[in-house]
KOLZAFI-175717 format. One record per residue (C-alpha): y, z, x. Coordinates in steps of 0.001 Angstrom, whole numbers, plus 500000, padded with zeros to 6 digits. Example, Ala and Ser with C-alpha at 12.3 -4.5 7.8 and 13.67 -1.06 7.14 Angstrom:
% KOLZAFI-175717
495500507800512300;498940507140513670;
% end
This chain:
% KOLZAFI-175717
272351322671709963;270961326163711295;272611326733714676;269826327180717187;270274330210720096;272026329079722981;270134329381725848;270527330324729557;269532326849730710;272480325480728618;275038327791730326;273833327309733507;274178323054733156;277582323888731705;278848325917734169;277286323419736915;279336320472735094;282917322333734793;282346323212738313;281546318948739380;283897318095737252;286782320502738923;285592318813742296;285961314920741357;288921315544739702;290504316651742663;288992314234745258;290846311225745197;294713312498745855;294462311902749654;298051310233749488;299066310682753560;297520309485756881;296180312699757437;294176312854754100;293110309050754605;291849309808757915;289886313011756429;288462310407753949;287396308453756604;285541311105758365;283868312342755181;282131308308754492;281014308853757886;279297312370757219;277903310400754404;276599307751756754;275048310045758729;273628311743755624;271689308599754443;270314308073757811;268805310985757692;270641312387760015;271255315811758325;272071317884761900;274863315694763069;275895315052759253;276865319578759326;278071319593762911;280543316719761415;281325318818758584;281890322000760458;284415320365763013;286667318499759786;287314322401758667;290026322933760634;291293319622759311;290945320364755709;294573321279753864;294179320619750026;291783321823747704;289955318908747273;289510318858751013;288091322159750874;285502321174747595;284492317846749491;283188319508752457;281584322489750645;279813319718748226;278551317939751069;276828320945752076;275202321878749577;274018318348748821;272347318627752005;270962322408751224;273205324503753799;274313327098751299;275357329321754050;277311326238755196;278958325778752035;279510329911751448;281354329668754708;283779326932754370;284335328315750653;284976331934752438;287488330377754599;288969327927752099;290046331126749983;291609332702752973;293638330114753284;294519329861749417;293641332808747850;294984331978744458;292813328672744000;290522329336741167;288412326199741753;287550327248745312;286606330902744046;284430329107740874;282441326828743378;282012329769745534;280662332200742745;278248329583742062;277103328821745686;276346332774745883;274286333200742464;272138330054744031;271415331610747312;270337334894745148;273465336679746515;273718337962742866;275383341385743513;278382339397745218;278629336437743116;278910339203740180;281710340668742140;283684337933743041;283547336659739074;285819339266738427;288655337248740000;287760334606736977;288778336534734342;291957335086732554;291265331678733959;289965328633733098;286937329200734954;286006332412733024;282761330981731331;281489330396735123;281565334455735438;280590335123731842;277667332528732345;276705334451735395;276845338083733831;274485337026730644;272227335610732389;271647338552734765;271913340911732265;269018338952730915;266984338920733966;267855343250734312;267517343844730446;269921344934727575;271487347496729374;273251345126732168;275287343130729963;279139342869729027;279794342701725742;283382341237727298;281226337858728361;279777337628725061;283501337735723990;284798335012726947;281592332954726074;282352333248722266;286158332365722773;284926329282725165;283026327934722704;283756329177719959;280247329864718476;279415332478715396;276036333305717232;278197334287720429;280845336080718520;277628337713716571;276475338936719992;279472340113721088;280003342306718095;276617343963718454;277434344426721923;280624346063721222;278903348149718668;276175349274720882;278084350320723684;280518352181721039;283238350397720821;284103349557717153;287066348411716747;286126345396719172;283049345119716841;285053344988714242;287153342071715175;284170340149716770;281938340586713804;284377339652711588;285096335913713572;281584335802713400;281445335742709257;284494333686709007;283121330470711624;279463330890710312;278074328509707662;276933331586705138;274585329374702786;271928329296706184;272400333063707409;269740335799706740;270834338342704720;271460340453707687;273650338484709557;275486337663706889;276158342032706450;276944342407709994;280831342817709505;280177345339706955;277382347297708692;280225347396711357;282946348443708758;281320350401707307;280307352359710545;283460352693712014;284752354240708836;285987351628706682;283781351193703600;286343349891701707;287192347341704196;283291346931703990;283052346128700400;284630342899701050;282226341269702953;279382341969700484;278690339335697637;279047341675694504;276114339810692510;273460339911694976;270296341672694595;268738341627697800;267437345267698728;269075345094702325;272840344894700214;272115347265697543;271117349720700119;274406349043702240;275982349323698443;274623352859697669;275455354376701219;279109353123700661;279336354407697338;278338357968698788;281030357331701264;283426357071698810;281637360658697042;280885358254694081;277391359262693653;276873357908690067;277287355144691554;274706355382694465;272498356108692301;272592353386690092;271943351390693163;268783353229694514;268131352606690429;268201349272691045;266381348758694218;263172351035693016;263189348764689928;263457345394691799;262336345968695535;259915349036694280;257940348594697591;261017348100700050;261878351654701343;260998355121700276;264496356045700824;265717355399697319;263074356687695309;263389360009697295;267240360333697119;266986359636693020;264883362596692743;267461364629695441;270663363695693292;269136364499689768;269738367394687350;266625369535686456;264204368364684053;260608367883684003;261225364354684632;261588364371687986;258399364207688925;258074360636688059;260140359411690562;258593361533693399;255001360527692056;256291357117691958;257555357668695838;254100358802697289;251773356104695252;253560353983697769;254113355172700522;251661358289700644;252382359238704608;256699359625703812;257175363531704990;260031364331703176;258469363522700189;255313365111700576;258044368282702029;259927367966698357;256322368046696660;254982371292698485;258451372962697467;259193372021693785;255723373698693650;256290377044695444;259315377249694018;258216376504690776;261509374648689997;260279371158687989;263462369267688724;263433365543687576;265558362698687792;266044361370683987;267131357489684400;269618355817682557;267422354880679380;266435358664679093;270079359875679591;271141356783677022;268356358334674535;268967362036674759;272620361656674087;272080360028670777;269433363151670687;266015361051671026;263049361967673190;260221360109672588;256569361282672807;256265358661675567;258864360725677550;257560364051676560;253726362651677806;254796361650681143;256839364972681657;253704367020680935;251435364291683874;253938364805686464;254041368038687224;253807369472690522;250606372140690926;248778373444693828;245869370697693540;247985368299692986;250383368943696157;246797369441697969;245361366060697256;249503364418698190;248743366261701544;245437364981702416;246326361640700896;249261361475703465;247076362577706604;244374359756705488;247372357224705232;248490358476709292;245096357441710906;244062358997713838;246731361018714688;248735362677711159;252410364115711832;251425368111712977;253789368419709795;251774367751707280;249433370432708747;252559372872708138;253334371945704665;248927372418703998;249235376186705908;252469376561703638;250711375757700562;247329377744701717;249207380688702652;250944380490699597;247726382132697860;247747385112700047;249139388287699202;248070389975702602;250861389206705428;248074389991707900;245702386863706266;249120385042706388;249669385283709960;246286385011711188;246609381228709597;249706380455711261;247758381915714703;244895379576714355;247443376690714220;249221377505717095;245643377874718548;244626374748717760;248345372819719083;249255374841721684;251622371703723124;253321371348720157;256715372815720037;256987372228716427;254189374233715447;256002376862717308;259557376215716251;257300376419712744;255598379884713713;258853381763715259;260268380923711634;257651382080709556;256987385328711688;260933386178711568;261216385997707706;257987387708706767;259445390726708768;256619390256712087;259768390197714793;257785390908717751;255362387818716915;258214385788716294;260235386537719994;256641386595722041;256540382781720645;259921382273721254;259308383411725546;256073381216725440;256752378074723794;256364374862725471;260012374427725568;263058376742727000;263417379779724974;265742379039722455;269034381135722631;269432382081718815;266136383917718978;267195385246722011;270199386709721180;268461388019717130;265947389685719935;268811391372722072;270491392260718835;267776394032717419;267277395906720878;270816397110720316;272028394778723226;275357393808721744;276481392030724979;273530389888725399;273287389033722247;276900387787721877;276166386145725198;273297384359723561;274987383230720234;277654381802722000;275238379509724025;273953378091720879;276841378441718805;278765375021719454;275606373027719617;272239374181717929;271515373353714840;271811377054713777;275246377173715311;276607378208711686;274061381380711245;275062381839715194;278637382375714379;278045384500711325;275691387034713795;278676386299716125;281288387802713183;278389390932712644;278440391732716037;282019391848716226;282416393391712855;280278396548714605;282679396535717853;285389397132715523;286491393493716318;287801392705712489;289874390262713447;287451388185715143;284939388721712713;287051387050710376;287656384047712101;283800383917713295;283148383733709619;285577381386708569;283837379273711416;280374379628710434;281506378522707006;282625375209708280;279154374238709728;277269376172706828;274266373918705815;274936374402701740;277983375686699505;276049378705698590;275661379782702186;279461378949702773;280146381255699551;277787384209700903;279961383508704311;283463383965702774;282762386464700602;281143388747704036;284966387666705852;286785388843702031;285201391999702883;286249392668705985;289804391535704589;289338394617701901;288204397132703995;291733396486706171;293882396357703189;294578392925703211;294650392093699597;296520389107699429;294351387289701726;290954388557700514;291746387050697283;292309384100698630;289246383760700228;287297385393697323;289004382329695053;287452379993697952;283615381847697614;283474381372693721;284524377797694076;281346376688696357;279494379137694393;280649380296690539;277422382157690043;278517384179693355;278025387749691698;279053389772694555;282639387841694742;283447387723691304;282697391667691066;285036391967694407;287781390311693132;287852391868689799;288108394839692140;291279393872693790;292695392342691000;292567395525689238;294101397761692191;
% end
């Protein structure tokens, strides 16, 4: 049977019935005079109740406090008020019962509960805390999920999901404890949670999803091989092959990733863009690529990065394909059918065709198309210009016609700083909708000659912008001019840590081997020349360095 959610009205009877039932256990141990006559003056508080006489019934009830010893005592006359609605009565006597016996955990349960009723939330809250570690700790775990319920997600304790879980001991609980855990970034608790949640669930009724949850939760906390084992190896669902091919790339097994994204585009074609995209990402260049990236946008014709990856294989004129297993089975035994050599030819990427992916994708937004797309149409357009001057008057029209958007001018400082039109490119930078950002700032003071601002700027941006690698390389220039080798050296070495590709990282290393040269430092510029050409064989510059050195 499917467990059904467990509601707030179900803790709130529970927590009401552990609280009556800590009160009748506890009445009837009045074993002395004094306790018998306390009895006696209690049936006649109940007398006067049933009269109706509810005045007299709490004067009586407020004189026997100074009588009352025992717990019980304590619990009868706080019930009796709050059977007759005085639940500032009944907060009092509680108040004073705990005075007298701090330590009583039934007294401190009734009076938690007597506070949420009279709406005293804030205080019941705090005085829950004392609950913790006792038997009573569903009342305050009760009490925190439903008020983080009333406030919204971010008032509740994934630690009375846990208490609530352990009290019970329900999978949906311990399930909502782990994504608790998870959410407010603790793991390893998610870890443990999730995992009690898989092992007391009955799998054969659990969605797919739930039934991943301890290895979304592995996997996310860095364990993916700890993962693995919570995944049924033969199913074919697209949510588990997709959790499959990310853990395969966390293990740097990308074969076997993509094998996986093989498998969902060929059973789940329609499920996610994501895998058709990275099959034509992890592929070796042929003219079979296109395929797959045609394949992506007759689906899902509005998915940016694939209408990016379209706009570039054609300026770049690169036609880099992804060849599946059947074509790499049949061009190792040396076939290639005229089938295969057919569909190579169709998918090409030209300018028409790019142009009719881009309005295809603007048609698919509605109303309001991602600004991008109007980029990657000015990038193709402009691509037909020769004249710089046509070129930039485009990109001014543009920002002319989304002056709000910062990504058109994020778009427009980029475009005017590699074709060469630096003023253009800092005046955007000043006026953008957003603060000036410090990288163009400090390429602006550089240029000036300003060595101090600019070193001022690159070091605002270089331990979190995105372009925190290019600002440490400017970082290693600058000091590289102020005679600074040392530093220059280690600002490259940084950069090269945070560089966005291998090629960049070999470009970086082989700048620091330089420096390294130029001081006589052979040993180490070798070194570091050996570490260029392996991100980058084809680095020309290195290879011709090292010869260099070797040969000294």
């Amino acid at each position: 049977m499917t467990r059904k959610p467990v509601r707030q009205v179900f803790f709130r009877a529970l927590s009401l019935a552990v609280i009556a039932a800590s009160i009748f256990l506890t009445e009837g141990c009045g074993f002395f005079n004094a306790s018998r006559r306390f009895n006696q003056e209690l049936k006649a508080v109940d007398g006067l109740s049933s009269a109706g006489k509810r005045d007299a019934a709490l004067k009586r009830l407020r004189s026997l406090r100074k009588r009352a010893s025992a717990a019980s005592q304590w619990l009868s006359l706080a019930k009796r008020e709050l059977s007759l609605s005085d639940y500032e009565g009944a907060e009092d006597t509680l108040e004073l019962a705990l005075f007298k016996m701090p330590a009583n955990d039934q007294i401190l349960a009734v009076l938690v509960d007597t506070l949420a009723r009279e709406g005293k939330t804030e205080e019941a809250l705090l005085r829950s805390d004392g609950l913790r570690g006792t038997q009573y700790r569903l009342q305050g775990a009760v009490l925190e999920l439903t008020e983080g319920e009333t406030r919204g997600p971010s008032a509740r304790n994934p630690a009375a999901w846990e208490v609530a879980a352990e009290s019970l001991d329900d999978p949906l609980l311990w399930k909502n404890a782990a994504l608790w855990h998870a959410a407010s970034g603790n793991l390893p608790l998610a870890c443990v949670a999730a995992e009690k949640a898989f092992r007391k669930a009955d799998l054969s009724g659990l969605s797919s999803r739930d039934r991943l949850l301890p290895a979304f939760i592995y996997y996310d906390a860095g364990f993916p091989e700890t993962a693995l084992g919570f995944i049924d190896p033969n199913a074919e669902d697209p949510l588990t092959l997709s959790l499959l091919a990310d853990l395969a790339l966390e293990r740097r097994s990308e074969a076997e990733a993509a094998g996986y994204w093989a498998s969902l585009a060929e059973r789940h074609p329609n499920y996610s863009p994501v895998p058709w995209f990275n099959l034509s990402l992890a592929s070796p260049s042929s003219d079979m690529s296109m395929l797959y990236l045609d394949s992506l946008l007759d689906r899902f014709p509005s998915y940016f990065p694939g209408i990016a990856r379209y706009v570039r294989l054609f300026l770049e004129g690169d036609r880099i394909v992804v060849k599946d297993s059947l074509t790499l089975a049949l061009e190792a035994k040396g076939f290639f059918s005229l089938a295969m050599r057919a569909a190579a030819r169709s998918h090409i990427a030209t300018e028409e065709s790019a142009a009719a992916r881009i309005s295809a994708a603007e048609a698919a937004s509605g109303p309001d198309p991602d600004i991008r797309l109007w980029i990657e149409g000015l990038r193709l357009e402009t691509h037909r210009l020769t004249n710089s001057t046509a070129q930039a008057a485009r990109v001014w029209e543009l920002l002319e016609r989304r002056p709000d958007s910062d990504i058109v001018y994020r778009w427009g400082m980029y475009f005017f700083l590699t074709h060469g039109l630096y003023d253009a490119a800092f005046s955007l930078n000043r006026d953008r909708p957003l603060p000036p950002d410090p990288f163009y700032d400090a390429l602006e003071a550089a240029m000036d000659g300003d060595l101090a601002s600019a070193t001022e700027s690159f070091n605002a941006c270089a331990n979190s912008s995105a372009d925190s690698w290019a600002a440490m390389a400017n970082l290693a220039v600058i000091a590289e001019r102020q005679g600074r080798t040392a530093d220059a050296v280690d600002y490259f070495d940084r950069a090269t840590s945070f560089a966005p590709n291998d090629d960049s990282a070999s470009v970086l290393q082989y700048r620091s081997a330089v420096i390294l040269a130029k001081e006589r430092d052979t040993r180490r510029a070798e070194q570091v020349l050996m570490r260029a050409l392996e991100l980058n064989p084809e680095n020309g510059r290195a290879s011709a360095l090292l010869r260099r050195i070797q040969g000294l």
